[in-house]
C-alpha positions in Angstrom: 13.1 -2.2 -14.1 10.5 -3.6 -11.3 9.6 -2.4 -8.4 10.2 -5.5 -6.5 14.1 -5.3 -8.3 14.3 -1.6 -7.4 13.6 -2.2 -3.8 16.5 -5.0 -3.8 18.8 -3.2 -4.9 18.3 -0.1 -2.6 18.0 -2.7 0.2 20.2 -1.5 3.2 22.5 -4.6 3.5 23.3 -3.4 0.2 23.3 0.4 0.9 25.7 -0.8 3.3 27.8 -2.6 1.4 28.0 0.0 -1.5 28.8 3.0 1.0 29.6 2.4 3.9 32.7 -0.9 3.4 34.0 -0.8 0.4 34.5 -4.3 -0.9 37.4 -6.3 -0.3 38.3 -6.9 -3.6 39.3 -2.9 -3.9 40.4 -1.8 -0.7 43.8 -2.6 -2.2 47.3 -1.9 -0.2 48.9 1.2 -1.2 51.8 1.3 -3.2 55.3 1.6 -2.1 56.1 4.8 -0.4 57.4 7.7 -3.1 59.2 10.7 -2.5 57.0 13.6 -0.8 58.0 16.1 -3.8 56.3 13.6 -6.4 52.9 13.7 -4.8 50.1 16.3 -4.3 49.0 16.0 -0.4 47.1 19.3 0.5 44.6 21.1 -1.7 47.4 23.7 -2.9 50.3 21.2 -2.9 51.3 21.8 0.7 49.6 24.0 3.4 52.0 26.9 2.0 49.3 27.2 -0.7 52.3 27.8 -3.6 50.7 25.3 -5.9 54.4 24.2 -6.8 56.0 21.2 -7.7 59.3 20.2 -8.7 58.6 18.4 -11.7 60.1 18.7 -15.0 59.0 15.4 -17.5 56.7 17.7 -18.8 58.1 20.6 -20.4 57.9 23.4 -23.2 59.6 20.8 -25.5 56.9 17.8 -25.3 54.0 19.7 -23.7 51.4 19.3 -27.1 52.4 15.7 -27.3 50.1 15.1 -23.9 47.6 12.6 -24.2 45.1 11.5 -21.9 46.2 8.7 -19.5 42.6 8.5 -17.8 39.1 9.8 -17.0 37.1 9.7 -14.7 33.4 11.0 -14.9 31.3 10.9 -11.4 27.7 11.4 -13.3 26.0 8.3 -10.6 27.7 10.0 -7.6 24.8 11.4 -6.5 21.1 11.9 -8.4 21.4 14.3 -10.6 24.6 15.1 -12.2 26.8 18.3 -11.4 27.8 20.2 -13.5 30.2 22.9 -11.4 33.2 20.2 -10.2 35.3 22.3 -8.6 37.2 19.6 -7.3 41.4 19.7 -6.6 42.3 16.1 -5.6 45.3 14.8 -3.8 47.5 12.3 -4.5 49.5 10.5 -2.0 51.7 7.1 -2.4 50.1 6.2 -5.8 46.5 6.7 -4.7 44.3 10.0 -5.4 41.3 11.0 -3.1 38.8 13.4 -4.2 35.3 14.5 -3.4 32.7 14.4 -6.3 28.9 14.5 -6.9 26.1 16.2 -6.4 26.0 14.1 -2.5 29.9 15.3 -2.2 31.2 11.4 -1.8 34.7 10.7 -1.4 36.4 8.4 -3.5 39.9 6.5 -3.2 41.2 6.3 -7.2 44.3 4.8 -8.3 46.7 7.5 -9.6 48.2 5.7 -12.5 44.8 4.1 -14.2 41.7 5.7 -12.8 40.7 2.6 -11.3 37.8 3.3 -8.2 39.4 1.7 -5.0 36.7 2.7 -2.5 34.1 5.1 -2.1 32.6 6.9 0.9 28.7 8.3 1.3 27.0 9.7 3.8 23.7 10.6 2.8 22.6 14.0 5.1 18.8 14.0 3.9 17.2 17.1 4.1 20.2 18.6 6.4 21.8 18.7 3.0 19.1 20.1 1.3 18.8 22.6 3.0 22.3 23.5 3.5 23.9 26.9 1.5 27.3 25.1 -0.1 25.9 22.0 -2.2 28.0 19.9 -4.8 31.2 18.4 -3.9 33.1 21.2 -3.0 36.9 21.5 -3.3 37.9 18.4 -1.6 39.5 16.4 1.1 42.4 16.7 3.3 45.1 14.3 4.2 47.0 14.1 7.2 49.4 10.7 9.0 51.7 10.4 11.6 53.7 7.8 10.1 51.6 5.0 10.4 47.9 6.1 10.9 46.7 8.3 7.5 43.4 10.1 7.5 41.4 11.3 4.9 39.5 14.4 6.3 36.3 16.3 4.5 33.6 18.7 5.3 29.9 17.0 4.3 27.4 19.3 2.4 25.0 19.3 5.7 28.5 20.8 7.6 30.0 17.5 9.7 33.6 17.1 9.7 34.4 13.4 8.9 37.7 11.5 9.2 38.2 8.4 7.0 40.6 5.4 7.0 42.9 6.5 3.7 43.3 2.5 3.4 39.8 1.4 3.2 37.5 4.7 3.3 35.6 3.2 6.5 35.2 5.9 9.3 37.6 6.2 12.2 35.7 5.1 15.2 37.9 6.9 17.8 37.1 10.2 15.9 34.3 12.4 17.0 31.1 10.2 17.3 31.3 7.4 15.2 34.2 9.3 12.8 32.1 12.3 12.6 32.1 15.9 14.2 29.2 17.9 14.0 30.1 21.2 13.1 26.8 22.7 14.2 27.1 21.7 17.6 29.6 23.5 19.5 30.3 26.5 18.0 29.6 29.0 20.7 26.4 29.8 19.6 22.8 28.3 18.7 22.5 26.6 15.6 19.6 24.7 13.8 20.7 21.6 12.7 18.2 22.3 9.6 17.4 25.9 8.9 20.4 28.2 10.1 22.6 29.4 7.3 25.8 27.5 7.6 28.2 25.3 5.9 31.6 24.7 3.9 33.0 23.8 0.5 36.2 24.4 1.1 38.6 21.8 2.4 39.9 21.6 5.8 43.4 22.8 6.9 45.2 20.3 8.1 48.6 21.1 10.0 50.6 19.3 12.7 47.8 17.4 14.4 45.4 20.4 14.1 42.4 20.5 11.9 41.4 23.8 10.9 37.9 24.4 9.7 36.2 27.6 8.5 32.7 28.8 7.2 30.6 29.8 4.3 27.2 31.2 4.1 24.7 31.9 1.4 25.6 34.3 -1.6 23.1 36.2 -2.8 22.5 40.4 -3.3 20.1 40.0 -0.6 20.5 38.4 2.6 17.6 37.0 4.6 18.8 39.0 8.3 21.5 40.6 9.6 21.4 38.9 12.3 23.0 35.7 10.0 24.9 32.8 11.9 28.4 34.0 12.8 31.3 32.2 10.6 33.4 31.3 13.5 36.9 29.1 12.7 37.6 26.1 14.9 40.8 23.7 15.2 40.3 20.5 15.9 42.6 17.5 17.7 43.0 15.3 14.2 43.2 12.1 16.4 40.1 12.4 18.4 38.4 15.3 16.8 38.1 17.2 19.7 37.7 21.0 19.9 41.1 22.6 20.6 40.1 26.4 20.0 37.4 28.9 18.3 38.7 32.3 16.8 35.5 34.4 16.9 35.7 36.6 13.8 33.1 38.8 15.0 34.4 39.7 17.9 32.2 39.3 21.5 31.9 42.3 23.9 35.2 42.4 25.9 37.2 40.8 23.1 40.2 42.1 21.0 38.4 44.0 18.5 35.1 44.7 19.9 34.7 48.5 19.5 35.8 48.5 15.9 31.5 47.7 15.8 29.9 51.4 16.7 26.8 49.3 17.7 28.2 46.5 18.6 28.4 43.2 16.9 25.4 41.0 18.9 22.8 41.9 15.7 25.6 40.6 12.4 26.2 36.9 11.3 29.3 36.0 8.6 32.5 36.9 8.4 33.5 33.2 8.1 36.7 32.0 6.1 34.7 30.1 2.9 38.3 29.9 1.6 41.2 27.6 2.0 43.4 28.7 5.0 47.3 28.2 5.4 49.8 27.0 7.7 53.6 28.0 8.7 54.3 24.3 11.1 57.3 26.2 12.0 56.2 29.5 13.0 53.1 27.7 14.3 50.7 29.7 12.6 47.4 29.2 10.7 46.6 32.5 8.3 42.5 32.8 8.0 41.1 34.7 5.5 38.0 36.2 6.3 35.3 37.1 4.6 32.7 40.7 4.9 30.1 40.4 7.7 26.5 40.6 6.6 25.7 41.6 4.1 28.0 42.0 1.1 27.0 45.8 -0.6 25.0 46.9 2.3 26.4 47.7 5.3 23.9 50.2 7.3 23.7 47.3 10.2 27.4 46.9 11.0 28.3 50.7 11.0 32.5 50.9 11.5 35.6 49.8 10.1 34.3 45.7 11.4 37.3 43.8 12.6 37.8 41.1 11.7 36.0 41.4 7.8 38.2 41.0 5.4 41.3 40.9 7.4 43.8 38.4 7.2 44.1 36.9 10.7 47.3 35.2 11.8 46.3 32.7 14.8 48.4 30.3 16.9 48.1 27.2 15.7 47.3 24.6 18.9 45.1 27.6 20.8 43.8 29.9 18.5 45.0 32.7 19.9 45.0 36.1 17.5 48.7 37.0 17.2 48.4 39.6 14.2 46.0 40.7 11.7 45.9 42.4 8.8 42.4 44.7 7.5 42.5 44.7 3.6 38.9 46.2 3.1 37.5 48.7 6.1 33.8 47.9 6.0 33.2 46.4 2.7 30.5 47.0 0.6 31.7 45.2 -2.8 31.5 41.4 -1.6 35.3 41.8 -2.0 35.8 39.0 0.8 39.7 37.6 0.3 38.5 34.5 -1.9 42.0 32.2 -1.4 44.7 30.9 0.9 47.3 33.4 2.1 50.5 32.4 -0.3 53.5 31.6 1.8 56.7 32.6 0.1 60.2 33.1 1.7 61.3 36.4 -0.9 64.7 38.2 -0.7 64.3 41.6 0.7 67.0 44.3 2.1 69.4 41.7 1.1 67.9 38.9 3.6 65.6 36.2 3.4 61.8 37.1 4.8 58.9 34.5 5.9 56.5 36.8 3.6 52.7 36.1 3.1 51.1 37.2 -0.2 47.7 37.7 -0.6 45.8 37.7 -3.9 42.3 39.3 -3.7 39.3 40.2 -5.6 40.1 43.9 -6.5 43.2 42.7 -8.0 45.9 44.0 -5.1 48.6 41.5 -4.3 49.1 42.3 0.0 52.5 41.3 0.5 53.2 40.9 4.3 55.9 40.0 6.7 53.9 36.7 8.1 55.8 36.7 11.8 55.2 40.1 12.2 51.8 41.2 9.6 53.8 44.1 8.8 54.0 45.1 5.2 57.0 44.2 3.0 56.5 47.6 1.1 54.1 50.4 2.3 50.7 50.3 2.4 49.3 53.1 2.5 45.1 54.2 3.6 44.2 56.6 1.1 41.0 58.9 1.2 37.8 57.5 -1.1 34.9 58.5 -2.1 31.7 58.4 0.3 28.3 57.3 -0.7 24.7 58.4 -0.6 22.1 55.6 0.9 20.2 56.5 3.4 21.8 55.3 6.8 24.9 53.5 5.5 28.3 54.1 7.3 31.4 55.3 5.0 35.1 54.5 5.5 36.8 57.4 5.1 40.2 56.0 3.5 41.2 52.4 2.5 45.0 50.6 2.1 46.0 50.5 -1.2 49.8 48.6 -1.8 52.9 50.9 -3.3 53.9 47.8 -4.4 53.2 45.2 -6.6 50.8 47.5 -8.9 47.1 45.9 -9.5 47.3 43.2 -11.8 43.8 43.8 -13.0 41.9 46.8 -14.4 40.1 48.6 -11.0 37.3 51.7 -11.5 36.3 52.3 -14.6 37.3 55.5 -16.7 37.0 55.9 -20.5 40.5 54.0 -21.6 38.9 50.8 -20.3 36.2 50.8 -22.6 35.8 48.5 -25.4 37.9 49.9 -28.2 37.7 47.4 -31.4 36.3 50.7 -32.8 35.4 54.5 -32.8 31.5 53.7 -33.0 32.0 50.9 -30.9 33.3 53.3 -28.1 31.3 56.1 -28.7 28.1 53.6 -28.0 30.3 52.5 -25.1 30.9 55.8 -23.6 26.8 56.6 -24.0 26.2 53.2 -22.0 28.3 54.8 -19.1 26.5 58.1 -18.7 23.2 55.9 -17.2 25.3 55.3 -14.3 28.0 56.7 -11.8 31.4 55.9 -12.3 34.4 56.4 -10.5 37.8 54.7 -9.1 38.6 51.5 -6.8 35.8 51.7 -3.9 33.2 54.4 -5.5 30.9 53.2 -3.3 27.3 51.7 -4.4 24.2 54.0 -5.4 20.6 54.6 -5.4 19.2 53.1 -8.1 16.4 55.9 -9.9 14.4 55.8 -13.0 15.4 59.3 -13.6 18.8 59.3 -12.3 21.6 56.4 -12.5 21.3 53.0 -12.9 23.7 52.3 -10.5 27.3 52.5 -10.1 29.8 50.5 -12.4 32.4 49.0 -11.0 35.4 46.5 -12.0 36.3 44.0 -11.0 33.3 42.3 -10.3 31.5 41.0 -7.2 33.7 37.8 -8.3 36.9 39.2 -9.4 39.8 40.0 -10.0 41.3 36.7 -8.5 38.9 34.2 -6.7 39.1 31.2 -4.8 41.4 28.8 -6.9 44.2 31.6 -6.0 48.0 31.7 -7.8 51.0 29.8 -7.4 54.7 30.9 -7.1 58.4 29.8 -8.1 60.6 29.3 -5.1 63.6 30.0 -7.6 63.0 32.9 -9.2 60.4 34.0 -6.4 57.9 34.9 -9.1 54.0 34.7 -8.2 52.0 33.6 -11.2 48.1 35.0 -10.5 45.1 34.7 -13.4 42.3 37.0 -12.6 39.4 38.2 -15.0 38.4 41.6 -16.2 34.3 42.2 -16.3 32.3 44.8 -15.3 29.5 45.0 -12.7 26.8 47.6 -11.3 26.3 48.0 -8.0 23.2 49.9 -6.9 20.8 49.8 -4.0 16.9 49.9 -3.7 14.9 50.5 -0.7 13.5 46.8 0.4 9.8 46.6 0.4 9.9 42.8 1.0 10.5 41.9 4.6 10.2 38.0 4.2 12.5 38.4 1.6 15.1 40.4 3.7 14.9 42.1 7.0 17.3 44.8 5.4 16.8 47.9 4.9 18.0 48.2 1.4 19.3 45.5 -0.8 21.5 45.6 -4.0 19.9 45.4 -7.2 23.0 45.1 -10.0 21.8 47.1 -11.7 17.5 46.7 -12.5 15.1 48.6 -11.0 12.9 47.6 -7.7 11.1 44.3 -7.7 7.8 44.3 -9.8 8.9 47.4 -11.1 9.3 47.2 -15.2 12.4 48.4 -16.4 12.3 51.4 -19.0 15.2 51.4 -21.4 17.2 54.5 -22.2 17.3 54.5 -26.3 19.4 51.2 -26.9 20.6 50.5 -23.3 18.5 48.8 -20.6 19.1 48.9 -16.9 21.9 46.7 -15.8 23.3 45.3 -19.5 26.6 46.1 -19.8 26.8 44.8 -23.5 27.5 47.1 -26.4 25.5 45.2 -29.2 26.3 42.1 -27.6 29.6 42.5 -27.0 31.5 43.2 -23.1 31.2 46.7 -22.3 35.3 46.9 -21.4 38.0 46.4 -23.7 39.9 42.9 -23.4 41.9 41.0 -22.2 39.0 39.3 -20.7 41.5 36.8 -18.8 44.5 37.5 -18.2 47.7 35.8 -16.5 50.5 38.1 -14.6 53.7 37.1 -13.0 54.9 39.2 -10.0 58.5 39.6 -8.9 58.5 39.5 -5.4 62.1 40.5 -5.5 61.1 43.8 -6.9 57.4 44.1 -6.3 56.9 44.5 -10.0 55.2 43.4 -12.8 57.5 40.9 -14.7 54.9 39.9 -17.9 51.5 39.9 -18.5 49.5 37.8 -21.2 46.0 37.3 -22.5 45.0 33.7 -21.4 41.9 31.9 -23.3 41.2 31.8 -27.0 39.5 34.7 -28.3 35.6 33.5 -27.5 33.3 32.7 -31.0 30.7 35.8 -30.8 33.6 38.2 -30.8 35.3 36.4 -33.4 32.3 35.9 -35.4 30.9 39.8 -34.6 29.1 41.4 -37.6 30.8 44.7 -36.5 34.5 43.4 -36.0 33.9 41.8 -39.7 37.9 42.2 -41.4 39.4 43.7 -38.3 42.3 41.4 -36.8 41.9 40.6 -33.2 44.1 39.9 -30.7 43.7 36.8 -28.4 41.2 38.5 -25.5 41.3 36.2 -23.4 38.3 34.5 -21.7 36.9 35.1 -18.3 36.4 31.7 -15.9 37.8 31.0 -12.2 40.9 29.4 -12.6 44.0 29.3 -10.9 47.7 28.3 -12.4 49.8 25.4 -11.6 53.7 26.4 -11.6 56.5 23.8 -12.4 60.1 23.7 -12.7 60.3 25.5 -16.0 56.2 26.2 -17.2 53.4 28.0 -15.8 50.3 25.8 -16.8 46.4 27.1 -16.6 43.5 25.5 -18.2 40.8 28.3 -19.7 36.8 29.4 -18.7 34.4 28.8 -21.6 34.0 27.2 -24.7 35.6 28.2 -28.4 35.4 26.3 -31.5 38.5 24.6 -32.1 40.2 25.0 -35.8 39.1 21.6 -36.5 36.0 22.2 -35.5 35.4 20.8 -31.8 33.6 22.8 -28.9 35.4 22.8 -26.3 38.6 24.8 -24.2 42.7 24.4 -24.0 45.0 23.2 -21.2 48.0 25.9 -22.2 51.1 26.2 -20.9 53.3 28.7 -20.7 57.5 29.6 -20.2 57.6 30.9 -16.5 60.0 33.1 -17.5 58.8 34.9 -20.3 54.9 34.0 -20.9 55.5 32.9 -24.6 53.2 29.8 -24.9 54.6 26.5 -25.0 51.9 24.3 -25.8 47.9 23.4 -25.6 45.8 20.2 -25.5 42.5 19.9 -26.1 39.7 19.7 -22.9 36.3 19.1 -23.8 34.8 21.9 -21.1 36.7 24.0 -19.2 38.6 24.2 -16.0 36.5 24.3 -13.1 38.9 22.8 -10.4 42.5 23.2 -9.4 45.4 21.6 -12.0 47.7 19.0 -9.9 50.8 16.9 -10.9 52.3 14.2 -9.3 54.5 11.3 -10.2 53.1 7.7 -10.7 53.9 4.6 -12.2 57.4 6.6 -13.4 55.5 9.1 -15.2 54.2 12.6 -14.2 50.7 13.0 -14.6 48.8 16.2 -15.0 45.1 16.4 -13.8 42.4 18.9 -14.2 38.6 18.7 -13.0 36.8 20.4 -16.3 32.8 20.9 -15.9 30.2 23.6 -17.3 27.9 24.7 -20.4 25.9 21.3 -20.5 29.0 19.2 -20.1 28.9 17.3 -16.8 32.2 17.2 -14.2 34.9 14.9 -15.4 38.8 14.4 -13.8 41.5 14.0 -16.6 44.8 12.7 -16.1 47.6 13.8 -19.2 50.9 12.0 -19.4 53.6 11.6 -22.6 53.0 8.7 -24.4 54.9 5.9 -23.2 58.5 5.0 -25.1 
């Protein structure tokens, strides 16, 4: 193309056009009004975060005949394609609005055909570029009072931005020019370029509040631990004025405050990177919060650390702490509480109970009375073990639940090794004597050339459960929850690197100091946790359990994902029958009125031949699959269904392994 062609059509009538109005022709009216039950309007369904709906078209008996209604790929929305579209979009009144790119735009679609109505961009420069949460994140809010509706979204340079759902133009009356910038206000200093803040996740928004959290770089080894705080902040959804901040690291003087044995003026994070939930009646917004700096090393934030990792029950038009709830005292195993609170009213003592369950990383279920934050069934702090590195602070016990029991393997002991057979474990059991291991919260260890490796650990740094979360049935009070089983090392080395962190020592997973060239130990090599290729632990890899929160038990549990291709294919499993294992991923379940439905993580080779992954589904009484359809990549976003047109659609964001992000929408084949 030529220059002179290339400068026309970047021109900035045009930019303006393109991004900033959307054309005439396709800001379309919206269609008329449908039933609330039939549409998708917050990220998990409703600010309950249940990811229910009452929909039944699709069921056990028609479930393979699915085919795709619609696709939608966002490879121009942005310059470079993504590849990790983590998307869940909403769907309200026959429209769907999503974020997608690489820029995170927003974009109106029409819910029956696919069809782009508008699109919104606001190019951030090198505030985005420098930002730590890149991509399009989870998505957009909605919120209306009957005759306004908002579209509301968090940019990747951290500005809170209210649309017009009608046209996608910016609401004038909102913040400055329809924008809020996060970094301003916040009760502390912030670089609008360099400080190390921002947000993927989408806004809360209940009543006329708009709640908005805070994420922060991930990585073994943070830069200081004097990081930017990850305040929460609610917002007047009208004018975008700040209503109230809930300081998650507490100030001197406030609530808190001496749970920090030197203080809290020299630690940053503890944000809520997750989705947060709302009771409108109670009035409450449920934060989970994440660990303050840093994630394995906590020698700088020396005692238990309210509020990291707590669940944190605030007043919903002031902010005000009402109840909270520690999960983790002082983590060190990045095992910040990933997803919304799940609000679930649950039969208990013969009554019904406003309950709040949490799903979490190390595979607990913290079931809680959400008035009151006391638990439904006893939590009790047990004693663990303490650690060795050099000026670290120990808890002495943690809570572990009576009830429901861990859905997910936690420590590591023998019986979880891989098992397919004897010489398989054996080689298995030899890997595990280069490191410590131990149960739930054996802390982190030296790493040493002569010594350990490191200490193993399961889950992993990512779960267990992450941030898509479960969902529940409101009839039989059931709480579906997929989580993944891999193992992890943890281990510490002393930092010699202080541009690279002004910590004193920084995790490792596993390998040995930088520069420092690792020295295997026969066949095993610091921080592989393969066993001739295969996982060191015994499957399922992926697995999908259904609670009974009328009993706090276990009701079923099934392998989800198709066993993957190097362990079918495995020289060493030649003529042995496997099981389904399962396949690792972060994915969350979508519950309707008679199936459980979960997309899987990675790829398999289909019978007839195609790479690719399944949308299964599954009865939500029993867990005896029901049906699968064909995705070309895996789930990488939240599933949603909704009714349009007079048919319920199903719609997944799929993304990874070379194949860029794509939205597709199933439905039955029209009669």
């Amino acid at each position: 193309m030529p220059a002179f062609l290339r400068r026309s059509l970047l021109s900035a009538p045009l930019l303006a056009l393109l991004f900033a109005r959307p054309p005439k022709a396709l800001a379309q009216p919206a269609p008329a009004s449908l039933p609330v039950s039939t549409d998708w309007r917050a990220y998990a369904g409703t600010v309950a975060s249940t990811r229910y709906a009452p929909l039944d078209q699709i069921n056990a008996a028609n479930f393979n005949e699915l085919e795709v209604a619609w696709r939608f790929k966002p490879d121009a929305f942005g310059p470079n394609p993504e590849y990790n579209l983590q998307c869940t979009p909403l769907v309200v009144r026959g429209r769907m609005y999503t974020t997608v790119g690489s820029r995170r735009d927003v974009v109106a679609l029409d819910a029956s055909s696919g069809e782009l109505l508008w699109m919104h961009r606001l190019d951030e420069g090198e505030r985005a570029a420098k930002a730590p949460r890149k991509l399009s994140g989870h998505g957009v809010s909605y919120w209306t009072d009957g005759k306004q509706e908002r579209i509301l979204y968090v940019t990747i340079g951290y500005q809170l931005i209210a649309l017009d759902a009608k046209t996608g133009l910016r609401v004038p009356g909102f913040g400055t020019g329809g924008i809020v910038d996060l970094k301003q206000n916040d009760d502390q200093d912030i670089g609008p370029l360099n400080d190390d803040i921002g947000l993927h996740s989408t806004p809360c928004v209940a009543k006329d509040v708009v709640i908005v959290g805070a994420a922060h770089t991930v990585g073994n080894a943070p830069k200081h631990h004097r990081n930017v705080a990850g305040y929460v902040r609610g917002f007047d959804v009208r004018t975008g004025k700040r209503l109230w901040i809930f300081h998650t690291i507490p100030k001197k003087g406030e609530f808190g405050y001496d749970t920090w044995l030197d203080g809290t003026e020299q630690i940053g994070n503890a944000g809520v990177w997750a989705q947060v939930s709302a009771d409108e009646e109670l009035n409450l917004a449920y934060l989970p919060v994440e660990l303050p700096t840093g994630d394995f090393n906590g020698g700088y934030r020396r005692g238990p650390g309210l509020f990291g990792e707590s669940i944190v029950a605030v007043d919903l038009h002031t902010g005000v702490r009402k109840w909270h709830f520690q999960t983790v005292h002082h983590g060190l195993w990045d095992f910040d509480i990933p997803c919304a609170p799940m609000l679930v009213d649950i039969p208990v003592g013969g009554k019904m109970v406003k309950a709040l369950a949490q799903p979490t990383k190390q595979s607990f279920l913290y079931v809680l009375d959400r008035q009151t934050g006391q638990p439904i069934w006893p939590i009790n702090e047990k004693p663990v073990p303490k650690g060795d590195i050099p000026g670290e602070w120990y808890a002495p016990t943690q809570p572990f639940p009576s009830k429901p029991p861990a859905y997910d393997v936690q420590g590591i002991t023998e019986n979880d090794l891989i098992d397919f057979t004897p010489a398989l474990r054996a080689e298995a059991v030899a890997l595990t004597k280069n490191y410590r291991t131990g149960p739930l919260y054996t802390p982190p260890s030296i790493w040493s050339e002569d010594g350990t490796w490191g200490t193993l650990s399961a889950p992993n740094a990512t779960g267990g459960a992450n941030w898509p979360g479960g969902s529940y049935d409101p009839d039989s009070h059931i709480l579906y929850i997929y989580s993944k089983t891999e193992a992890d090392v943890e281990s510490s080395v002393q930092n010699t690197n202080a541009e690279r962190s002004d910590f004193d020592y920084v995790n490792s997973r596993g390998f040995p100091p930088p520069g420092t060239r690792p020295k295997p130990r026969g066949a095993f090599r610091p921080g592989v946790l393969q066993v001739q290729g295969l996982p060191l632990l015994k499957p399922p890899y992926g697995r999908i359990t259904a609670i009974d929160l009328t009993k706090g038990e276990i009701a079923w549990q099934i392998a989800h994902g198709e066993t993957p291709d190097e362990i079918r294919n495995h020289p060493a499993l030649k003529g042995l029958t496997i099981p389904r294992t399962g396949r690792p991923g972060l994915l969350g379940t979508l519950t309707t009125k008679s199936l459980v439905i979960c997309g899987e993580g990675g790829f398999f080779t289909t019978p007839n031949g195609k790479r690719g992954a399944m949308l299964r589904a599954y009865d939500k009484a029993t867990g005896v699959e029901k049906g699968a359809v064909y995705i070309p990549a895996p789930q990488s976003g939240g599933l949603i269904t909704y009714m349009a047109g007079g048919q319920q659609h199903l719609v997944v964001a799929v993304s990874g392994g070379g194949y860029s992000g794509e939205i597709i929408a199933f439905r039955l084949p029209k009669a």
